[in-house]
Residue frames relative to the residue before (quaternion, step in Angstrom):
aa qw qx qy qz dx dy dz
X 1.0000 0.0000 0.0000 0.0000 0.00 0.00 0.00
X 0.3501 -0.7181 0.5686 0.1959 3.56 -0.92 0.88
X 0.6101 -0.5456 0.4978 0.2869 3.35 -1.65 0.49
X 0.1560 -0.7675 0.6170 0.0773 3.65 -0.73 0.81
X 0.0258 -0.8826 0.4608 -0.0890 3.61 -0.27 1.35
X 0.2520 0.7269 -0.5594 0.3084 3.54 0.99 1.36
X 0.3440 -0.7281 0.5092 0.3039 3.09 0.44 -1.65
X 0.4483 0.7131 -0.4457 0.3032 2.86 1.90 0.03
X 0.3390 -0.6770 0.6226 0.1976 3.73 -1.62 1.06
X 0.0776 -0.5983 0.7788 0.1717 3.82 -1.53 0.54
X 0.2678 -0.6968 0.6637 0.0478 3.22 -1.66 0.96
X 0.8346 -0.0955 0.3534 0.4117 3.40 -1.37 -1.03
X 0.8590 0.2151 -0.1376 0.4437 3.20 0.65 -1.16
X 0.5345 0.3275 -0.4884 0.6071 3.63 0.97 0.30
X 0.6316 0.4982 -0.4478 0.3903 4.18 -0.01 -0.19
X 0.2151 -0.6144 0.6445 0.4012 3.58 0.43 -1.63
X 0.8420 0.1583 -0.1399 0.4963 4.06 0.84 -0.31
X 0.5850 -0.6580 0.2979 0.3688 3.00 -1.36 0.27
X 0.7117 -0.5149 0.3537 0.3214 3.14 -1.69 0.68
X 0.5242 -0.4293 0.6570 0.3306 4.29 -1.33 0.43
X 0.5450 -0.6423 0.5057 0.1862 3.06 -1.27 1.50
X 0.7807 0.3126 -0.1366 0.5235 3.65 1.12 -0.87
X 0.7693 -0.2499 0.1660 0.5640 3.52 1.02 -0.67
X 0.3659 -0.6936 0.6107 0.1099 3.77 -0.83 1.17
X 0.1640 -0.4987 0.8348 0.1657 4.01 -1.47 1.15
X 0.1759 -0.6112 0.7686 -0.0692 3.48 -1.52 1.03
X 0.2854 -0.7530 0.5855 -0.0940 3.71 -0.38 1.72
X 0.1143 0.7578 -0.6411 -0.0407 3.72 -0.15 0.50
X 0.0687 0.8326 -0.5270 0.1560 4.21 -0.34 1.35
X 0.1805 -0.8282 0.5165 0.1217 3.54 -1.26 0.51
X 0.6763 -0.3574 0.2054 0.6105 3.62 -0.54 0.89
X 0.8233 0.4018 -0.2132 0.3397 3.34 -0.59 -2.07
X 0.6972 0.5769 -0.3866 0.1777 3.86 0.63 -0.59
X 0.4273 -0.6179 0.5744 0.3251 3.60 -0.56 1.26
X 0.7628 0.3600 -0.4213 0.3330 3.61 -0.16 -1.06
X 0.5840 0.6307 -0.3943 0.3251 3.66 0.68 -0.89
X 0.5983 0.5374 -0.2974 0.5146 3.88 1.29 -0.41
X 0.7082 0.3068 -0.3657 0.5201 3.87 0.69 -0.65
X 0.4294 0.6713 -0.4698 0.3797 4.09 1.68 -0.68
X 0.7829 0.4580 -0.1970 0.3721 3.58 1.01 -1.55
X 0.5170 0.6038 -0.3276 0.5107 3.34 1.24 -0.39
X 0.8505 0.2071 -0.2154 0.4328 3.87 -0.02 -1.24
X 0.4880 0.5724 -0.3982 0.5250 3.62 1.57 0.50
X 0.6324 0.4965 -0.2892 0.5196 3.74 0.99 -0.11
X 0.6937 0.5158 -0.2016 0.4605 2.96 1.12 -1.07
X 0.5834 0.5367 -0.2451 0.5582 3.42 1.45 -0.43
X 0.7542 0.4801 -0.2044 0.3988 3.19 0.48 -0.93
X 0.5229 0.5575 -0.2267 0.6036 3.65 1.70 -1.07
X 0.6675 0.4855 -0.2290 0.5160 3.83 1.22 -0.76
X 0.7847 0.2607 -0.1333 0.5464 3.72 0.56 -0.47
X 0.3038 -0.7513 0.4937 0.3156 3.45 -0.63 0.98
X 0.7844 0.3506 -0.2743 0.4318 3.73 -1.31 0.12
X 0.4895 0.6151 -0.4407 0.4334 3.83 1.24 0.44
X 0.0099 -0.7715 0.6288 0.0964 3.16 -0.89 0.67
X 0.2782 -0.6097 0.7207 0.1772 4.22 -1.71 0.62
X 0.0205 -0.6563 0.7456 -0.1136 2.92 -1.15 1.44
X 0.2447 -0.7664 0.5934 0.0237 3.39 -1.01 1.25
X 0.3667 0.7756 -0.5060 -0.0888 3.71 -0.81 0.52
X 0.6510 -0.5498 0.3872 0.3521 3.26 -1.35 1.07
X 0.3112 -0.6872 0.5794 0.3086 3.97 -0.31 0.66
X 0.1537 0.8980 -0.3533 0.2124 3.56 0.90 -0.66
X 0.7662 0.5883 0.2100 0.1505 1.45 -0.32 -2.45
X 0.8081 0.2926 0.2784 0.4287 3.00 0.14 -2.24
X 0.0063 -0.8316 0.5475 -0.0928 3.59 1.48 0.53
X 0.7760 0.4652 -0.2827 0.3187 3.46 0.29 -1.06
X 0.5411 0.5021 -0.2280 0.6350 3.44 1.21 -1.31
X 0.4756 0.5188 -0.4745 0.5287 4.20 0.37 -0.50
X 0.7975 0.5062 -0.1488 0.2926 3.15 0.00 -1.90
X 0.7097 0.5104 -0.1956 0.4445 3.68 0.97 -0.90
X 0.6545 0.4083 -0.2043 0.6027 3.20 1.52 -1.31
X 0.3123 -0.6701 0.6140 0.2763 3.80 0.53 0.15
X 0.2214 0.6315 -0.6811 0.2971 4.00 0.46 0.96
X 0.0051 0.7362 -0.6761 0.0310 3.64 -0.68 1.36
X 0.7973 0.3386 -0.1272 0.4832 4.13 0.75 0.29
X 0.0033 -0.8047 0.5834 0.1102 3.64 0.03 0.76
X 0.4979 -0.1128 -0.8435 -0.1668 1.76 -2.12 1.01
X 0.2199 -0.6574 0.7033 0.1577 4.13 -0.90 0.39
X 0.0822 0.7197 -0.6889 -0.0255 3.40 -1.26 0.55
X 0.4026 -0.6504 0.6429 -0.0396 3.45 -1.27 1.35
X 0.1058 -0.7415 0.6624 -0.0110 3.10 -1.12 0.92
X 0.0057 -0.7976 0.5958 -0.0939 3.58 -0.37 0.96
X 0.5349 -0.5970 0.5469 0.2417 3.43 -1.26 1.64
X 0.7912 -0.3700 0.3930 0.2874 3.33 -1.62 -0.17
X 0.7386 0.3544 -0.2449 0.5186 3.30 1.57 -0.41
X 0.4995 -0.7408 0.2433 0.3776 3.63 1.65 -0.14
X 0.5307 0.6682 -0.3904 0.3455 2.59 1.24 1.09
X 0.3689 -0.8588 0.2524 0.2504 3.66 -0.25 1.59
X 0.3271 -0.7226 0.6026 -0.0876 3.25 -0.84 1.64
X 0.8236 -0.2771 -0.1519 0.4710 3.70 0.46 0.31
X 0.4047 -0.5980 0.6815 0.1188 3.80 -1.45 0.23
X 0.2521 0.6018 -0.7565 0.0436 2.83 -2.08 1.00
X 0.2800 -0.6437 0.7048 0.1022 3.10 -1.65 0.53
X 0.7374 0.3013 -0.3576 0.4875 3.30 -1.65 1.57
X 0.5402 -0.6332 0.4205 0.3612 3.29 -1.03 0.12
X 0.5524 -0.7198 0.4176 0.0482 2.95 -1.18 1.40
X 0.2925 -0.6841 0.6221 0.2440 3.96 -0.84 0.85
X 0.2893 -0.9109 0.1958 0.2199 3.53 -0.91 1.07
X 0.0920 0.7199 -0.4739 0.4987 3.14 2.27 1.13
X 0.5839 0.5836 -0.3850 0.4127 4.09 0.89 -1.41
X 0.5561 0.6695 -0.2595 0.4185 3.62 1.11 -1.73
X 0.7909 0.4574 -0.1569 0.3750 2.84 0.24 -1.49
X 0.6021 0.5720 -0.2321 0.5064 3.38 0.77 -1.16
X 0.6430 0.5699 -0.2357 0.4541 3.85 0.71 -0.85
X 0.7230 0.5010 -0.1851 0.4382 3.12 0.72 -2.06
X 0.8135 0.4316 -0.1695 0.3510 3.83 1.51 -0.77
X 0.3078 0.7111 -0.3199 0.5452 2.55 1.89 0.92
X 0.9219 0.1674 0.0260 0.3483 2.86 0.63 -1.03
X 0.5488 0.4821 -0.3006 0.6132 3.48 2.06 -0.17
């Protein structure tokens, strides 16, 4: 996962839920995507593993606009947001979930 050095913050209202007390995996996925199913799996599993993680799934679809801002051009994308929701690292493709980990200890 790469370092994401804006500072930009996603709340409530660009997510639809609430944010991981320590740090939020943000899942950007589209219907048809095979990988986006095993993305949602070893992101749950991570999150169900670390306390204060939250999985937030969203349908890019959907969300053209939020697509559009985050310059996410490939799903799956996964976002890692600190405790305050601000995104601290990026990847594209499906993630290994040692990668997860490694991320989440960065930053929790």
């Amino acid at each position: 996962m790469r370092e994401y050095g804006t500072g930009r913050v996603l709340g409530v209202g660009e997510l639809g839920a609430e944010l991981g007390e320590r740090a939020t995996l943000v899942q950007f996925s589209s219907a048809f995507c095979q990988p986006c199913r095993a993305t949602r799996r070893t992101l749950a599993e991570v999150a169900a593993m670390v306390g204060g993680v939250a999985h937030v799934e969203i349908d890019a679809e959907r969300h053209l606009g939020l697509v559009r801002e985050l310059d996410i051009v490939s799903t799956p994308t996964v976002l890692v947001l600190d405790g305050e929701g601000r995104i601290v690292r990026q990847a594209t493709g499906q993630p290994r979930k040692a990668d997860v980990i490694a991320a989440l200890g960065r930053v929790v």
